[in-house]
N, CA, C and O atoms as CSV, one atom per row, in Angstrom:
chain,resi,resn,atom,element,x,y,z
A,1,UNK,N,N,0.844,-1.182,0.000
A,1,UNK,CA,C,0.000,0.000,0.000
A,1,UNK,C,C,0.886,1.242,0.000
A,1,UNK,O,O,1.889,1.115,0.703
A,2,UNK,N,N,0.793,2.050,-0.431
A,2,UNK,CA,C,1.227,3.771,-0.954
A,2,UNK,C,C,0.687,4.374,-0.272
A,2,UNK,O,O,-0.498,4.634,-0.482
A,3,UNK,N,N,1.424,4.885,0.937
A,3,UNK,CA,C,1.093,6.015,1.511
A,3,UNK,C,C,1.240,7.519,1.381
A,3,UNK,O,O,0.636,8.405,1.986
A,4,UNK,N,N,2.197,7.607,0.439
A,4,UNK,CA,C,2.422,8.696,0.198
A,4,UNK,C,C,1.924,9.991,-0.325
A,4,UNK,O,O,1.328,9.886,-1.397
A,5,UNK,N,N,2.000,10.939,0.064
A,5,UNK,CA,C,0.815,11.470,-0.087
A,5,UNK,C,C,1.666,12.476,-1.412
A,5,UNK,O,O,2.897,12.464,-1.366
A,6,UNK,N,N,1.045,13.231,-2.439
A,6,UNK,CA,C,1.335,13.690,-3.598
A,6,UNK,C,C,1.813,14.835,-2.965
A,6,UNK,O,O,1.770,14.773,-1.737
A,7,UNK,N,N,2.391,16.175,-3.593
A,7,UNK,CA,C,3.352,17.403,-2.986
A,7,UNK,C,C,1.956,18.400,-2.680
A,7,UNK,O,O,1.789,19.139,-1.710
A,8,UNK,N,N,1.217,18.211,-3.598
A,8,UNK,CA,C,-0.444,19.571,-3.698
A,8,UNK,C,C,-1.299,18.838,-2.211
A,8,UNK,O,O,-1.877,19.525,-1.368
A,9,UNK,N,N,-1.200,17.396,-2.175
A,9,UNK,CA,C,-2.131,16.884,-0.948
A,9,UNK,C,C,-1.463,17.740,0.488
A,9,UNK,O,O,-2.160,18.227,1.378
A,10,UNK,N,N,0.098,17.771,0.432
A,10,UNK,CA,C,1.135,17.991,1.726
A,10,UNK,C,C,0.937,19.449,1.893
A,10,UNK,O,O,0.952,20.001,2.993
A,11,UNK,N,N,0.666,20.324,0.260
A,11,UNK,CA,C,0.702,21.690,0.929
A,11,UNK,C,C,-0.737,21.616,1.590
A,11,UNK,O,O,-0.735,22.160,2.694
A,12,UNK,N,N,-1.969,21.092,1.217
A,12,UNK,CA,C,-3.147,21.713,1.439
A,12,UNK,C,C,-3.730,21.407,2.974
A,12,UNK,O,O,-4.573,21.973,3.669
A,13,UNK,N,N,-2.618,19.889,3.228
A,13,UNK,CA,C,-3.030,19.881,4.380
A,13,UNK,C,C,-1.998,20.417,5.507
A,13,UNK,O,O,-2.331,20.308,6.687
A,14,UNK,N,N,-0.496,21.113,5.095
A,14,UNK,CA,C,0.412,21.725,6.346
A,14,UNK,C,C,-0.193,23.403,5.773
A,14,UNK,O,O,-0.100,24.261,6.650
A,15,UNK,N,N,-0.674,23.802,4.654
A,15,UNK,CA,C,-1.240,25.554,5.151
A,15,UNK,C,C,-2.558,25.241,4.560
A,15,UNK,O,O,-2.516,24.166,3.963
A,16,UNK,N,N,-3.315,25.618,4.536
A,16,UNK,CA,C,-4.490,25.374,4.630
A,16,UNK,C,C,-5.193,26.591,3.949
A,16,UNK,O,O,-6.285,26.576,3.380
A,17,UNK,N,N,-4.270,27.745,4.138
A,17,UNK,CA,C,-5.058,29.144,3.837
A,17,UNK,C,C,-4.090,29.363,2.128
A,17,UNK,O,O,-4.087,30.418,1.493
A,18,UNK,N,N,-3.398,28.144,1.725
A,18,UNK,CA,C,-3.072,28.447,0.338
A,18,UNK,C,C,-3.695,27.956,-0.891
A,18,UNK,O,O,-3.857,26.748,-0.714
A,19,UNK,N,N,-4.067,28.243,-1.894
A,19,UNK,CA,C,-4.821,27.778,-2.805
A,19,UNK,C,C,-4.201,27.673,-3.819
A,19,UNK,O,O,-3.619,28.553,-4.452
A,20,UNK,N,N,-4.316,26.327,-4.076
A,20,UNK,CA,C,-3.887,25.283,-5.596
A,20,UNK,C,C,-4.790,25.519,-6.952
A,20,UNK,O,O,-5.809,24.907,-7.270
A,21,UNK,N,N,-3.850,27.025,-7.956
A,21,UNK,CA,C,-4.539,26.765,-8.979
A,21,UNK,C,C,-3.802,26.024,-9.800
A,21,UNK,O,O,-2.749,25.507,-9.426
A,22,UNK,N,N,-4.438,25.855,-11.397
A,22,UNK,CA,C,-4.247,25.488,-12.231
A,22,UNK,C,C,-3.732,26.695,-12.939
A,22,UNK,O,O,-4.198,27.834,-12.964
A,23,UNK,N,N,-2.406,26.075,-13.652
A,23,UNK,CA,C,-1.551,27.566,-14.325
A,23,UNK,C,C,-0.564,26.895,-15.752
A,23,UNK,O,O,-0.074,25.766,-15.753
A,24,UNK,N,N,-0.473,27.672,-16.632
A,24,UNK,CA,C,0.430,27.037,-17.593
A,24,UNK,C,C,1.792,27.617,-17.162
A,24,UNK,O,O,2.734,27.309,-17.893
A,25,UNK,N,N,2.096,28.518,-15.945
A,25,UNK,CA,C,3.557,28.746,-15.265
A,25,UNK,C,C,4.418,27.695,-15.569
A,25,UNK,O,O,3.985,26.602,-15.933
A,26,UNK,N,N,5.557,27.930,-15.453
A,26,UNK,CA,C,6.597,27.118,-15.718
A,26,UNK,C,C,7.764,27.755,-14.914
A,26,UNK,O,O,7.848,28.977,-14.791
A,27,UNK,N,N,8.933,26.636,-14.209
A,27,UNK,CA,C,9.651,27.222,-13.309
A,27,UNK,C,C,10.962,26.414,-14.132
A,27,UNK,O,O,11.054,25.187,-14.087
A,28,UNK,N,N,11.936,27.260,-14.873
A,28,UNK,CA,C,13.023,26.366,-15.877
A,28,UNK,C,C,14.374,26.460,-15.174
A,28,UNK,O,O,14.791,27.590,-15.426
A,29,UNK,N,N,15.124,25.908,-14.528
A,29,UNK,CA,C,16.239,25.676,-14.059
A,29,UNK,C,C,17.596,25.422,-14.547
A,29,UNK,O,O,17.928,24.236,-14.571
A,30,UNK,N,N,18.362,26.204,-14.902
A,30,UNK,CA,C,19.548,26.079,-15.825
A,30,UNK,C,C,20.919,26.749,-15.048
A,30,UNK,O,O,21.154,26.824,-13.842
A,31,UNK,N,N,21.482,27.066,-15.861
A,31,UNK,CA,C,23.280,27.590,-15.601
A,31,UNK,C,C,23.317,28.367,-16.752
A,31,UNK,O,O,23.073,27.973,-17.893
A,32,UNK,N,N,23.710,29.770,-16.320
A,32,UNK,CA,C,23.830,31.014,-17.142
A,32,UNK,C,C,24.349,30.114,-18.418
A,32,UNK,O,O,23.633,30.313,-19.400
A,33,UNK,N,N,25.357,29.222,-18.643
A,33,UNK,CA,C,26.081,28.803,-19.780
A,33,UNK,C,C,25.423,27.891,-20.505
A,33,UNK,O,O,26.030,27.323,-21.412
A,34,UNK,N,N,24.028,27.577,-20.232
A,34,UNK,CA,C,22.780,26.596,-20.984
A,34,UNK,C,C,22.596,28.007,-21.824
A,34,UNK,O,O,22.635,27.634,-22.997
A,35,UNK,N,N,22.433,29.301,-21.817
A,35,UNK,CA,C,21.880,30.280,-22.483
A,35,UNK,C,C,22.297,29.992,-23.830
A,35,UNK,O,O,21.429,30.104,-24.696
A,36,UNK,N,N,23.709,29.564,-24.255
A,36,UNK,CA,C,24.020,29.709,-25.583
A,36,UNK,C,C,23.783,28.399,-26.167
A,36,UNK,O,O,23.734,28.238,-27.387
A,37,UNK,N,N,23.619,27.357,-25.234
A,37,UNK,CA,C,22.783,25.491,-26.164
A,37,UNK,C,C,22.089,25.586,-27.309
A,37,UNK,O,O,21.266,26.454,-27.018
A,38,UNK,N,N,21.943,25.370,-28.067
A,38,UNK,CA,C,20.881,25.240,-29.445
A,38,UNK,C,C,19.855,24.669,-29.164
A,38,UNK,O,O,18.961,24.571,-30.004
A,39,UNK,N,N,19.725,24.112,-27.814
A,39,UNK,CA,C,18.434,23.335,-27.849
A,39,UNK,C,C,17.518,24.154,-26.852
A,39,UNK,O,O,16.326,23.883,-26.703
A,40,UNK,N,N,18.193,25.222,-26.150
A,40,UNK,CA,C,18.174,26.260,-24.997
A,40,UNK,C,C,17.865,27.619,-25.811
A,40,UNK,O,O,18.767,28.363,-26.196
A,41,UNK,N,N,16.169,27.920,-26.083
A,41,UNK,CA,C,15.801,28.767,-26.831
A,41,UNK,C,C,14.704,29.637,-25.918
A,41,UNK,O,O,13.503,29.436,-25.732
A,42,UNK,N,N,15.769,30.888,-25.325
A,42,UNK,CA,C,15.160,31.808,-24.002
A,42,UNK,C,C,14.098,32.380,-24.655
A,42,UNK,O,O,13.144,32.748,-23.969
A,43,UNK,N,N,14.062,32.582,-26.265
A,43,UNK,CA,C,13.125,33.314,-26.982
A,43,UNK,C,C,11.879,32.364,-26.806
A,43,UNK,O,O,10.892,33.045,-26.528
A,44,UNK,N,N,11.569,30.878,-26.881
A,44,UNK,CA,C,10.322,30.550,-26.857
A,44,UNK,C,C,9.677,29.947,-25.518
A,44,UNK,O,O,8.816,29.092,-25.308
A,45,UNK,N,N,10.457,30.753,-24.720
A,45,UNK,CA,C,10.079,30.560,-22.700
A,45,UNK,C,C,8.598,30.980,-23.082
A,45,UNK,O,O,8.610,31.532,-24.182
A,46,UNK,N,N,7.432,30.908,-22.580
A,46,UNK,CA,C,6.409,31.333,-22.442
A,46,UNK,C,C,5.947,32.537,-21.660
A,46,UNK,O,O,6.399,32.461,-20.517
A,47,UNK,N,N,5.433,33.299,-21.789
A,47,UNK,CA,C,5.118,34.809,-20.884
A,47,UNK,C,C,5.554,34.588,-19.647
A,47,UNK,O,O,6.549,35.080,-19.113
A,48,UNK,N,N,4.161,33.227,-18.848
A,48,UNK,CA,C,4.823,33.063,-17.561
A,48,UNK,C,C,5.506,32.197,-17.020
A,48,UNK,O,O,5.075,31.410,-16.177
A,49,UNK,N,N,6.791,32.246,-17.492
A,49,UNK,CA,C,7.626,31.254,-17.610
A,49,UNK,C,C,8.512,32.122,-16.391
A,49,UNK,O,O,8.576,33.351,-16.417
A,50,UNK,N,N,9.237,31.217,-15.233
A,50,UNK,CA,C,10.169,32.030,-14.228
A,50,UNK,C,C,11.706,30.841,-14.370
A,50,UNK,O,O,11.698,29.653,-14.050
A,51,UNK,N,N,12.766,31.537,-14.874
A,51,UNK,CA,C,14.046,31.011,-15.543
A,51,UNK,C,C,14.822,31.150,-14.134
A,51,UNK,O,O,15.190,32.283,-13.825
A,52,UNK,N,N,15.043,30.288,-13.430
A,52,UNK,CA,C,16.295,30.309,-12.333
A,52,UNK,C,C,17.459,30.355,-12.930
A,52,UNK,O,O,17.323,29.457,-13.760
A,53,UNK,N,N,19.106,31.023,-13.166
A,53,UNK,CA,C,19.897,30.865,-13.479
A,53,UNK,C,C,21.189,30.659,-12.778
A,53,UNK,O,O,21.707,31.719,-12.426
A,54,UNK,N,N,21.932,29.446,-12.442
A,54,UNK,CA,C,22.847,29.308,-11.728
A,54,UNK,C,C,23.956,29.911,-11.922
A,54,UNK,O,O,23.925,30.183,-13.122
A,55,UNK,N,N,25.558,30.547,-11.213
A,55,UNK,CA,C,26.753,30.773,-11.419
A,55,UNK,C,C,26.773,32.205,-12.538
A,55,UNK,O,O,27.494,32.295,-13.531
A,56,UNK,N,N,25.639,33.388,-11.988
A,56,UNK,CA,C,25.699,34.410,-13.265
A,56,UNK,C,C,26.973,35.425,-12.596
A,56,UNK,O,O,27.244,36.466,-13.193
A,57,UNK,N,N,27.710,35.061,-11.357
A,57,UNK,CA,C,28.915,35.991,-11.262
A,57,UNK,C,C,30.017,35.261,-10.917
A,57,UNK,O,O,30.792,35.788,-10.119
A,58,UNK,N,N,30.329,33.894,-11.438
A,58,UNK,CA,C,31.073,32.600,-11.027
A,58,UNK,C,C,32.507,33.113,-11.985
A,58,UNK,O,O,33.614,32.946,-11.475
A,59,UNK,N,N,32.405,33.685,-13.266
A,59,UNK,CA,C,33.538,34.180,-14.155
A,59,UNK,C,C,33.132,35.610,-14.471
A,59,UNK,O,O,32.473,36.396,-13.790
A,60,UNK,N,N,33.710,35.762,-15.720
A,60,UNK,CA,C,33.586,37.512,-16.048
A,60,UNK,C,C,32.690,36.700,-17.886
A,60,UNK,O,O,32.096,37.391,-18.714
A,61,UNK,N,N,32.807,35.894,-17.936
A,61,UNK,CA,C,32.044,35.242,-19.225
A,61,UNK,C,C,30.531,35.388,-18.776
A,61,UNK,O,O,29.612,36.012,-19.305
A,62,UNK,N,N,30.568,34.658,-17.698
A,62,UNK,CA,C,29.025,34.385,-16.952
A,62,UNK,C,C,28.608,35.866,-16.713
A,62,UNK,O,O,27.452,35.953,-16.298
A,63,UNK,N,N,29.110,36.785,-16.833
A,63,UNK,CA,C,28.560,37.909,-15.886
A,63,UNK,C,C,27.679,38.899,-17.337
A,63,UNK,O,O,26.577,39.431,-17.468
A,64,UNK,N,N,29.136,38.696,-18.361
A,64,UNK,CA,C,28.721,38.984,-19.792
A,64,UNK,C,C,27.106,38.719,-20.155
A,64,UNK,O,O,26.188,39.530,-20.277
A,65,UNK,N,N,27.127,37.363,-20.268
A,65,UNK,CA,C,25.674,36.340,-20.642
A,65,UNK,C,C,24.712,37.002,-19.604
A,65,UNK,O,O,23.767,37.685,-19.999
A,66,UNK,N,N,24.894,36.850,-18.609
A,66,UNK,CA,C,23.544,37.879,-17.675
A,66,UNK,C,C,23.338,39.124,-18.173
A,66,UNK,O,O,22.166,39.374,-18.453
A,67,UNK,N,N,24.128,39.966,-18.362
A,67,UNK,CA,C,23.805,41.116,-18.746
A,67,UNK,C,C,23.364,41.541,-20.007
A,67,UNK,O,O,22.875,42.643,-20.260
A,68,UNK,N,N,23.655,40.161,-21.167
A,68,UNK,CA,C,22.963,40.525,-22.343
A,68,UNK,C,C,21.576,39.868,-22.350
A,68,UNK,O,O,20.649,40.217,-23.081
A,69,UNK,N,N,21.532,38.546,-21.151
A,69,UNK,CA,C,19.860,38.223,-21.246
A,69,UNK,C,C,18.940,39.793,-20.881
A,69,UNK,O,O,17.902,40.159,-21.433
A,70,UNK,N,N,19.771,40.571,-19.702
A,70,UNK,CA,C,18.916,41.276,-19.386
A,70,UNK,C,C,17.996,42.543,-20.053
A,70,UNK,O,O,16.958,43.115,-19.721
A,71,UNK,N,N,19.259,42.695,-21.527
A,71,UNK,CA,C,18.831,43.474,-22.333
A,71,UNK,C,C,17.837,42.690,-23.399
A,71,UNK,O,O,17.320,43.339,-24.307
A,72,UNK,N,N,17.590,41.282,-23.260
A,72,UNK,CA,C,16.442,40.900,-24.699
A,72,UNK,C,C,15.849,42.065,-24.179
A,72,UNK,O,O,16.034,42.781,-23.195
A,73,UNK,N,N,14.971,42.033,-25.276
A,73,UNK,CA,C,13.018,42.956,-25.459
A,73,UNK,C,C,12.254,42.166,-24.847
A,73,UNK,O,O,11.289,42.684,-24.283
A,74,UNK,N,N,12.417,40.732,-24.758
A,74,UNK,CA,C,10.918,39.949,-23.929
A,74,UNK,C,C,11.713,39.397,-22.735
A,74,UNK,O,O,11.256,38.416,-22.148
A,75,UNK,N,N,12.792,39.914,-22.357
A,75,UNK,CA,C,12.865,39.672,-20.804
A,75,UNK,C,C,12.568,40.940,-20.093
A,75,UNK,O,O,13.048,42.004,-20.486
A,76,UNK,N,N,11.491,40.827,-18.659
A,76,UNK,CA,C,10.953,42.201,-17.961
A,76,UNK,C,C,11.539,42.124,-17.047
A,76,UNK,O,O,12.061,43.235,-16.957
A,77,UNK,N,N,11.857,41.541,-16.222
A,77,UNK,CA,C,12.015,41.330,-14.909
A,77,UNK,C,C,13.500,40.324,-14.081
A,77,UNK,O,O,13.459,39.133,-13.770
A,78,UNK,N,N,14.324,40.991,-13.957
A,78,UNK,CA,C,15.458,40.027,-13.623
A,78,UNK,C,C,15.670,40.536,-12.103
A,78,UNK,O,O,15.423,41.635,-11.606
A,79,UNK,N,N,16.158,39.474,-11.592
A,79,UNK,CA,C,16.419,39.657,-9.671
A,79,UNK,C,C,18.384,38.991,-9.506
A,79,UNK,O,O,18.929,37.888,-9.532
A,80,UNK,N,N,18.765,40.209,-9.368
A,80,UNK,CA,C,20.613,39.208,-9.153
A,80,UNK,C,C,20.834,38.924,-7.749
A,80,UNK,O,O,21.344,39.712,-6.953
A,81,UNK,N,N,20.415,37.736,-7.486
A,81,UNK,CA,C,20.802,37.225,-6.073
A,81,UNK,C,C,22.245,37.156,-6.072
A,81,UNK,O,O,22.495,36.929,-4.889
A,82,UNK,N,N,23.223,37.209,-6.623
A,82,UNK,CA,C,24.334,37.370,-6.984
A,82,UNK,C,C,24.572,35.913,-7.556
A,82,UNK,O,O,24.880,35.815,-8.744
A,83,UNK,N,N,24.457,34.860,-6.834
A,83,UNK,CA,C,24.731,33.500,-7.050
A,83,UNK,C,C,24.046,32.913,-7.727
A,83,UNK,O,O,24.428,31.801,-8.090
A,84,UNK,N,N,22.685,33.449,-8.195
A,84,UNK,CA,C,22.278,32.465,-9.185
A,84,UNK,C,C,21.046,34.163,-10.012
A,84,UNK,O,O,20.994,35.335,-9.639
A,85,UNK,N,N,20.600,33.724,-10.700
A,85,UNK,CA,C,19.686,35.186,-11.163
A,85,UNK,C,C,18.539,34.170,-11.379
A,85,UNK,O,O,18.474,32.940,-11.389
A,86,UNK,N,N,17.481,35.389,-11.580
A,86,UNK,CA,C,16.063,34.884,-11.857
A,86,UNK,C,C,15.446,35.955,-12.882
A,86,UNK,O,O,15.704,37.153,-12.761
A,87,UNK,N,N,14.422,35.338,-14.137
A,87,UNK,CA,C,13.651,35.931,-15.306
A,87,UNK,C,C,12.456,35.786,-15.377
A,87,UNK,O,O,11.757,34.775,-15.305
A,88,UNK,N,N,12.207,36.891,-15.531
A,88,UNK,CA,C,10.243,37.058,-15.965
A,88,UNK,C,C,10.267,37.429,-17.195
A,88,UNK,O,O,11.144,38.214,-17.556
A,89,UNK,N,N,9.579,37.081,-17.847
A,89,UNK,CA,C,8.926,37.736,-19.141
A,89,UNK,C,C,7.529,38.074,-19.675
A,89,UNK,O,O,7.070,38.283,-20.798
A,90,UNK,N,N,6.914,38.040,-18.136
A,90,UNK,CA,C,5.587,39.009,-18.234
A,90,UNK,C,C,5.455,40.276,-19.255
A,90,UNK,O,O,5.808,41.413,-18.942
A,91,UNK,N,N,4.971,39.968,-20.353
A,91,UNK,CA,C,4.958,41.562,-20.618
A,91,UNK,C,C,4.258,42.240,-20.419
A,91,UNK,O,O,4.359,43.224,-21.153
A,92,UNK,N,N,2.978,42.309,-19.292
A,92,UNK,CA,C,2.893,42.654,-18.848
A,92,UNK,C,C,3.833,43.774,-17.666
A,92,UNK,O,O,3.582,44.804,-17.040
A,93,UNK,N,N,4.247,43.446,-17.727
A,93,UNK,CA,C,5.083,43.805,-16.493
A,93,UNK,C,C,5.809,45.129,-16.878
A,93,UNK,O,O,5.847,45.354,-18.087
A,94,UNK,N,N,6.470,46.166,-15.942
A,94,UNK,CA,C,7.259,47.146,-16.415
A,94,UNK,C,C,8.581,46.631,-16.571
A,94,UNK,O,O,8.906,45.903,-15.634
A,95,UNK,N,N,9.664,46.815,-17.679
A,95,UNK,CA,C,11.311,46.261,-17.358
A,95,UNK,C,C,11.592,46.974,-16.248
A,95,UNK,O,O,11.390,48.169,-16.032
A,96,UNK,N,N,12.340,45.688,-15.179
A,96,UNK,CA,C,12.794,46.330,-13.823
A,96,UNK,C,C,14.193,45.168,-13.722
A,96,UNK,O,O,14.249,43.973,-14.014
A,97,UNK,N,N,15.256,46.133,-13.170
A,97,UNK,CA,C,16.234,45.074,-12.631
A,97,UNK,C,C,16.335,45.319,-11.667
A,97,UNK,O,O,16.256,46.473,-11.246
A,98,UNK,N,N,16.658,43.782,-10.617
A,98,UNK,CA,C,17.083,44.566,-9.240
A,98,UNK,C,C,17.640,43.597,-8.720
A,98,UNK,O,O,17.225,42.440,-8.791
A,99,UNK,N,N,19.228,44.183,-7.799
A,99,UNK,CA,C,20.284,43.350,-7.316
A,99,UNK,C,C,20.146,43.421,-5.841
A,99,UNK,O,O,20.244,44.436,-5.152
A,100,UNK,N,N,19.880,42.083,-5.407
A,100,UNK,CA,C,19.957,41.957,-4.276
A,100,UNK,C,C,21.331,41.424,-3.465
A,100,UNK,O,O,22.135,40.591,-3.883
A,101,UNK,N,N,21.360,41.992,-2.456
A,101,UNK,CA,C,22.705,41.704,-1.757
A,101,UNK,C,C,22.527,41.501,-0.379
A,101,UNK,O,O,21.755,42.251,0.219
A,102,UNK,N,N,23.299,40.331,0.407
A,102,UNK,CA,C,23.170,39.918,1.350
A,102,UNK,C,C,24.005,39.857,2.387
A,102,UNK,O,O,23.651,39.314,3.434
């Protein structure tokens, strides 16, 4: 018998006051140096697509590649945790960058 309970059953029953929608979101997990892959195409991420990027201040190459994702036209929203970065491409959204430091 399978007890295990699925990850949506664990949130609903440890918070209770959070609600499980249905979303075509997408959460894509890479290394600044997947940006240049051929099979790694940032242009067909979906609106709400949120891009984690590992090692974007690890060299002076990596730091390059962050700073030209940040200029596409359909990226809005970048966050530099220093150690890894994060992308929105809401366009909705206003272009905003912002470096956080700890």
């Amino acid at each position: 018998m399978n007890t295990s309970k699925s990850s949506e059953e664990k949130i609903i029953t440890n918070c209770p006051n959070i609600s499980i929608v249905d979303s075509n979101a997408a959460v894509v997990f890479g290394d600044i140096t997947d940006i240049n892959k051929p099979n790694f195409k940032v242009n067909d991420l979906s609106n709400d697509t949120m891009l984690l990027l590992d090692g974007i201040h690890k060299n002076p190459q990596n730091l390059k590649k962050w700073k030209q994702l940040k200029e596409m036209e359909h990226v809005r929203v970048t966050l530099d945790l220093f150690y890894c970065g994060i992308v929105f491409f809401r366009k909705e959204q206003v272009k905003e960058h912002f470096k956080i430091r700890i």
